[in-house]
N, C-alpha and C positions, 0 to 999 in steps of 0.2 A: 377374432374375439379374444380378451385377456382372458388371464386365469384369475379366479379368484382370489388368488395370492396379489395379484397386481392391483385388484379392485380393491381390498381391502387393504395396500399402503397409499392409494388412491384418497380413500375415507380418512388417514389415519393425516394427512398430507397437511401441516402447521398451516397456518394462515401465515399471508407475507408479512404483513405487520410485526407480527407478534417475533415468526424468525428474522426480520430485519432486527429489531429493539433487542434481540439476544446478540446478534452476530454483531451490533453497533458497542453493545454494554463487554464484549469480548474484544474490543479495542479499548473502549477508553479505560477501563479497569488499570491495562500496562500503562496506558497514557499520565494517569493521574499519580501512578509511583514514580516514572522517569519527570513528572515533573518538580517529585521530592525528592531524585537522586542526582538531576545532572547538577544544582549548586552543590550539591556536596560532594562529587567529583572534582568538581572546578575551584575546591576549597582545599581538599583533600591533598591531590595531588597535581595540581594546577593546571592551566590552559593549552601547555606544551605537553604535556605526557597525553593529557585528554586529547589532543588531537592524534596523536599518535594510535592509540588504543582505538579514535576511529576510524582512524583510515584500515588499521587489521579491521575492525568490523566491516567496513564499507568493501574490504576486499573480499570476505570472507559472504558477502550476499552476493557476490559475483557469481560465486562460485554454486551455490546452489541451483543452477541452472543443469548439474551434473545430473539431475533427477529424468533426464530427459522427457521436459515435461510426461513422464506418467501422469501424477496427481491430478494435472485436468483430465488427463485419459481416462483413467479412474473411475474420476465425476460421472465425465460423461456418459460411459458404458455400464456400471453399473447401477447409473438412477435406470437406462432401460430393460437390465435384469428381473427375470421374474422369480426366480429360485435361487437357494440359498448355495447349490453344487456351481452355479455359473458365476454368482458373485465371488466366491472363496477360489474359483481356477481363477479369473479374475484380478482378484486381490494379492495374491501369492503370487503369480508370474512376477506381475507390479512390482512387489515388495524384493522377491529377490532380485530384478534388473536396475531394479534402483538401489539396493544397497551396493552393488558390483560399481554400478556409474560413479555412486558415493565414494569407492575407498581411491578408485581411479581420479575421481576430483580432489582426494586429499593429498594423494601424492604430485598433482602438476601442480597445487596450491604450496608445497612444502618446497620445492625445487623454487616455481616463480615466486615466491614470497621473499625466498632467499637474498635472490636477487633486487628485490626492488626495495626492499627497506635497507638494502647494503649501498643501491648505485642510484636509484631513479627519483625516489622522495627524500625531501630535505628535511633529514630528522637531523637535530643537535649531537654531537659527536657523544658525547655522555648517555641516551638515550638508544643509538645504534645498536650495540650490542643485546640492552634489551629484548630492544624490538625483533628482533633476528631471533631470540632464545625462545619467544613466546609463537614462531613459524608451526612446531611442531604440535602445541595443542591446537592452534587456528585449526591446522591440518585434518584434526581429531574429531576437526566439530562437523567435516564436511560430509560424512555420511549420516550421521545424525536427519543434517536439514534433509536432507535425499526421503529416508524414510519418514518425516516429516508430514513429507509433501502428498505420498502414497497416503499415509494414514488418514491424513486432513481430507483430501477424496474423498475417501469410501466413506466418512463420516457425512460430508458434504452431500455425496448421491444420496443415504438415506435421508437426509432431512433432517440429521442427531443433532441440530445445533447447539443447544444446550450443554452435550456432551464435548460436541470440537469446541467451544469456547472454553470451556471451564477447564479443559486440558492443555490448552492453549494460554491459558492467563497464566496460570502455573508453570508453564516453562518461562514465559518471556517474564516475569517477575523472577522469576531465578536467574535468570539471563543478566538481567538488574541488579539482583540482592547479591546473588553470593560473589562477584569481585567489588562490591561497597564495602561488603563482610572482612573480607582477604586484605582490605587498606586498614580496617577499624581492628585485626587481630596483628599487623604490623607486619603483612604480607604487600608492598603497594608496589613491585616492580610489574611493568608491562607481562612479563610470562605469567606472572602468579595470577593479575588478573585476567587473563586470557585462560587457564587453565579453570579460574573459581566459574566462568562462565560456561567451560564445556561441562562442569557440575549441575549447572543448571538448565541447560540444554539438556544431559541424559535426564534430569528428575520430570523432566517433558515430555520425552520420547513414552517413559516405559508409565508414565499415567495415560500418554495417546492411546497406546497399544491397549492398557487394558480395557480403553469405555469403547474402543473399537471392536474387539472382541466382544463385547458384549450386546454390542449396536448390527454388528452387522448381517448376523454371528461370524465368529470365524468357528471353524469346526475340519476336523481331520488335522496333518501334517501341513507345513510346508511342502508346493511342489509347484514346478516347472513345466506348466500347461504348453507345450510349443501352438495350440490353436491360438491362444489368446497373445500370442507373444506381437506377430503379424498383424492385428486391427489396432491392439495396445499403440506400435511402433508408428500404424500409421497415421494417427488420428496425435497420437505423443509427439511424431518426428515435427510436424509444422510448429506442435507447441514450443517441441525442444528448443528447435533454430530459433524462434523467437524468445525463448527463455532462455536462451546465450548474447542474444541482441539487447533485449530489453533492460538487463541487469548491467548490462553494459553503456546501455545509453543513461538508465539511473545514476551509476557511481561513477562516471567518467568525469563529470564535473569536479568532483572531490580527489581525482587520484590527480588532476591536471592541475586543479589548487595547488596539494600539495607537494607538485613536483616543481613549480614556478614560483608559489608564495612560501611554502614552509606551513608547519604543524599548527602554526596558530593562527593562521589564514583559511585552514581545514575546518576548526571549532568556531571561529568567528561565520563560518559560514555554514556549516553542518546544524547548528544547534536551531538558528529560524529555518532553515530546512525541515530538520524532524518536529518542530514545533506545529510549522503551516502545512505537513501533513495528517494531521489530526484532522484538519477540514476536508479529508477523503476520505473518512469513516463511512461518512453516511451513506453516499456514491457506492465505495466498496459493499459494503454490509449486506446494502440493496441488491444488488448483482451478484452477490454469493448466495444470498436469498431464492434468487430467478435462476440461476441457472441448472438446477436440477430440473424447475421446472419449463424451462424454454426445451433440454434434451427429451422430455418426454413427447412433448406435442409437435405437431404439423407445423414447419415454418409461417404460414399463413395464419393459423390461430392465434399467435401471441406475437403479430404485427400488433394489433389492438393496443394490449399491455405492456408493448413496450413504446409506444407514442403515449400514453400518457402518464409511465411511469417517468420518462425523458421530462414531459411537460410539470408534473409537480415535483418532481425531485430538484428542476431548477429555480420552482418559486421555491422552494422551504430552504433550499442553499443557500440563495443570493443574502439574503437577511443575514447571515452568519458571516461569512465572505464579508459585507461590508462592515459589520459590527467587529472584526479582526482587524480589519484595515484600519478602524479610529482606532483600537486599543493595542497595537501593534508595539508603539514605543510605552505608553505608559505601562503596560505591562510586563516590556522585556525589564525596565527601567528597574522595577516591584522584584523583578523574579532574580535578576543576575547582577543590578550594577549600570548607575548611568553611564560608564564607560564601554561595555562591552553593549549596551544596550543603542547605544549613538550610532555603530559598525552594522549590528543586528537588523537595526527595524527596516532600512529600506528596501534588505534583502526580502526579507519578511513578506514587505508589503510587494514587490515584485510578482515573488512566486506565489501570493493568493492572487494575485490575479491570473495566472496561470492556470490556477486549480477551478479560477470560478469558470473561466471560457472549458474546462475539459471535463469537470468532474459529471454532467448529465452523462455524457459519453459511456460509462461506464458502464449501463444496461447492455449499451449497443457491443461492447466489447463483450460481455459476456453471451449475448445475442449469437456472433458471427460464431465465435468456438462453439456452441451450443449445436447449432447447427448444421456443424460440421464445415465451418467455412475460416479455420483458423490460417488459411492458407493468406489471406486476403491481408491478415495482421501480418503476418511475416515477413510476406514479400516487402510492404510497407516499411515498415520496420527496417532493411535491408537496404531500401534504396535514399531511405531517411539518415541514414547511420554517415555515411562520409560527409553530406551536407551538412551534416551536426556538428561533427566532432573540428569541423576546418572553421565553425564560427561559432564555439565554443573557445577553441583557442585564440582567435583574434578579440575576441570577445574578454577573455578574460586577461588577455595582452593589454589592451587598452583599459577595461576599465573595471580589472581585480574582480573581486568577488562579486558586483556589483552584475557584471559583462556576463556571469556566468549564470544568476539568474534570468537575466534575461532572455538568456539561450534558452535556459531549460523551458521558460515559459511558454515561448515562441515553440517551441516544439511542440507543448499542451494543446498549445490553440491547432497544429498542423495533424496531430492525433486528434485530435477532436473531429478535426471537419471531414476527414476520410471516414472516420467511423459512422458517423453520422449519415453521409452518402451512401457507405458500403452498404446499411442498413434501412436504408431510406426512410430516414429521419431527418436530414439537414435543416429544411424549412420548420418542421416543426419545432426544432429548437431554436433556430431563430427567430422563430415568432414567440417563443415562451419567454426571451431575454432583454429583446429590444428595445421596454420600456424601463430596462433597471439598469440599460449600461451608462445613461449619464448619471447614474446615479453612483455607480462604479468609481468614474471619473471623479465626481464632485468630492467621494469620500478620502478618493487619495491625494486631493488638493488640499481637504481640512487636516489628512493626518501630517502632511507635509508642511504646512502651516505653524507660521512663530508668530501668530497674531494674539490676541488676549484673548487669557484662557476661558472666560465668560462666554465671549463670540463663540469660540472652538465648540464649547459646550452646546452653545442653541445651536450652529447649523448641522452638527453633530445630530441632535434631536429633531431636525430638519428633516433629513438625509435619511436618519430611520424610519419615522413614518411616513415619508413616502415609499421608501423600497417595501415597507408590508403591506400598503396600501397596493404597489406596482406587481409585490407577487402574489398574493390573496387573488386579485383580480384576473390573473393571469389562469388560475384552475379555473377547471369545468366545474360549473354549478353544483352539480352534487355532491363534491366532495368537499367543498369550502368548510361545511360545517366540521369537518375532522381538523381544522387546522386550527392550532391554539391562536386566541382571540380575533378570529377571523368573525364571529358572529358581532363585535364592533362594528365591523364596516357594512359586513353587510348586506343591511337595506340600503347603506347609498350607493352601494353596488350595482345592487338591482337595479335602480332608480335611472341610473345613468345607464344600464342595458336596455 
């Protein structure tokens, strides 16, 4: 039987909607500045530094894997705490194993950084020495992410979302703002920006810290629980391995760019990268939502919840997903230049389809760790990783940046369908999809299309109302009326049921 401390965070327990619409509004917030900062980068200090600057970035989230996964551990163990003595031995073990993991990731980041913007990536001789000079803040940043990751947990297990967003927008907008800042006050060498971001990074940290403290309480000292060190390590170790895997399998495509194309084959492909990850919001948001509540309950209870949040998350995606896919070139065109926009869009439109076959998946990912079945991801993960990385490189041998979304996507779909099994969901997502993949299809024929622009237009508006028409119909009756303009269709909905 709980204790009434549990009953009553039980009572207190957000609705998902309402925490999904916070934790989706805690992405696009950074979303909508980077999409007012990367042209002024690329103005700034042009397409070759900017590539550079991301590949330290893209190296530098490698690295955050140093957290050994605690922060799901975290999650997970203290959403089933009932007092405030277990969450804080808890939180503190946490906090000190990952800031130790942290300063140990800054130093093998300071050493390999050394090396590979001196020998393995093809930066412009003029640009080298920079890049080398700014090793040592990268370095600086990597305990930062570590406790990060701890703090975002324990915010996550209580259900503070409101708190973890608003703590979070505030770093990554600082992450943003202050190296734009450091070019606009006549600071614009690779270190200086690299250094203006780990400014931004700490103005993160220590707002986490304080709305965590107050969320979760923290209370007493810092200390070194050895009970909690052993479930943390072993529920964290699967995470870990996979959170050395995964980061790896993310930015592999960008370090092998730019070790074969150069720094501006890195930007040309990075930018529709992190643009057509915005369409993982929702997917993500959703599942950081569930998963405190997937750890409290019975595997078998929230099978339910998570088959039909699998089945409407892929009606309400697909509409988005193909509405990207027509606007893919005219809005890189808008935002950066029909020239960079020419290189962009097909990548673009590659990896949203990648996003559409994986992003239901995302319940189910946070489902198996939930569960305590993170073992299932890793292994995965592990045995995925040589098949990847041997046709990633043939891949983007033959056909440049082009080769390497396809890899990446091809991967999507191959994470998708094990997660989906793992949690036995497979069928039910393909039965959620099947009537919107020609529709998939038909919309990457119009965006690829050089026919008149009139045509493009109607079968454009073709294309959309059937895909709302394909995913409206697709949820279960009850819940149709929560979907914006779904009360349109319908009574012919009905009609034809």
């Amino acid at each position: 039987m709980k204790s009434s401390g549990s009953a009553s965070d039980t009572h207190r327990s957000p609705r998902i909607a309402r925490s999904t619409l916070i934790n989706l509004a805690g992405l696009v917030v950074p979303t909508m500045v980077g999409l007012v900062t990367v042209p002024l980068y690329l103005r700034l200090i042009g397409e070759v530094r900017y590539g550079v600057l991301l590949l330290a970035f893209t190296l530098l989230g490698y690295f955050g894997a140093f957290d050994l996964g605690l922060g799901r551990a975290v999650a997970q163990r203290i959403a089933r705490q009932e007092d405030h003595a277990q969450r804080n031995h808890t939180f503190w073990t946490a906090f000190i194993l990952s800031a130790g993991m942290g300063l140990l990731g800054g130093i093998v980041l300071y050493f390999l950084g050394q090396w590979l913007f001196a020998e393995i990536f093809q930066i412009p001789a003029n640009l080298r020495g920079e890049a080398q000079r700014a090793i040592p803040w990268l370095a600086a940043i990597v305990p930062l992410i570590a406790l990060i990751s701890v703090l975002a947990g324990a915010l996550e297990a209580r259900q503070a979302f409101l708190s973890l967003n608003v703590s979070q927008i505030i770093g990554v907008i600082g992450l943003q703002i202050f190296p734009l800042l450091s070019v606009v006050f006549g600071h614009g060498s690779i270190a200086a920006l690299v250094a203006a971001a780990l400014a931004g990074r700490l103005m993160g940290v220590l707002v986490m810290l304080w709305v965590t403290a107050r969320s979760l309480p923290i209370v007493g000292w810092p200390i070194l629980d050895r009970a909690e060190i052993g479930p943390l390590l072993r529920f964290g170790g699967w995470v870990s391995v996979s959170g050395a895997v995964i980061p790896l399998l993310t930015i592999i495509d960008r370090l092998v760019i730019g070790a074969r194309l150069g720094a501006a084959a890195v930007t040309a492909y990075t930018v529709p990268f992190n643009l057509t990850q915005r369409l993982t919001y929702l997917p993500y948001a959703l599942s950081t939502t569930l998963f405190p509540r997937f750890s409290q309950e019975h595997r078998d209870d929230t099978k339910g919840l998570l088959r039909l949040t699998i089945i409407i998350l892929a009606a309400v995606q697909t509409p988005f997903i193909i509405l990207a896919i027509l606007l893919a070139h005219p809005f890189l065109t808008l935002w950066i230049g029909a020239a960079l926009a020419a290189k962009m869009a097909p990548v673009a439109i590659i990896l949203l389809l990648g996003i559409w076959l994986n992003g239901p998946s995302y319940p189910c990912y946070a489902f198996l760790q939930a569960t305590g079945r993170p073992d299932i991801i890793t292994k995965f993960y592990l045995i995925q990783l040589i098949p990847f990385l041997m046709a990633l490189w043939l891949l983007i041998a033959w056909l440049g940046i082009y080769g390497a979304a396809i890899a990446w996507s091809s991967r999507m779909l191959a994470d998708a369908v094990v997660w989906f099994a793992a949690s036995d969901s497979l069928m039910g997502f393909v039965n959620s999809i099947w009537r919107s993949f020609p529709l998939v299809i038909a919309a990457i024929l119009i965006a690829e299309s050089k026919s008149n622009i009139y045509l493009i237009l109607t079968l454009s508006a073709f294309v959309m109302s059937a895909t709302a028409y394909a995913s409206i119909s697709s949820v279960p009756m009850p819940f149709r009326s929560h979907i914006p303009f779904a009360k349109l269709l319908h009574k012919k909905i009905e009609r034809q049921h």
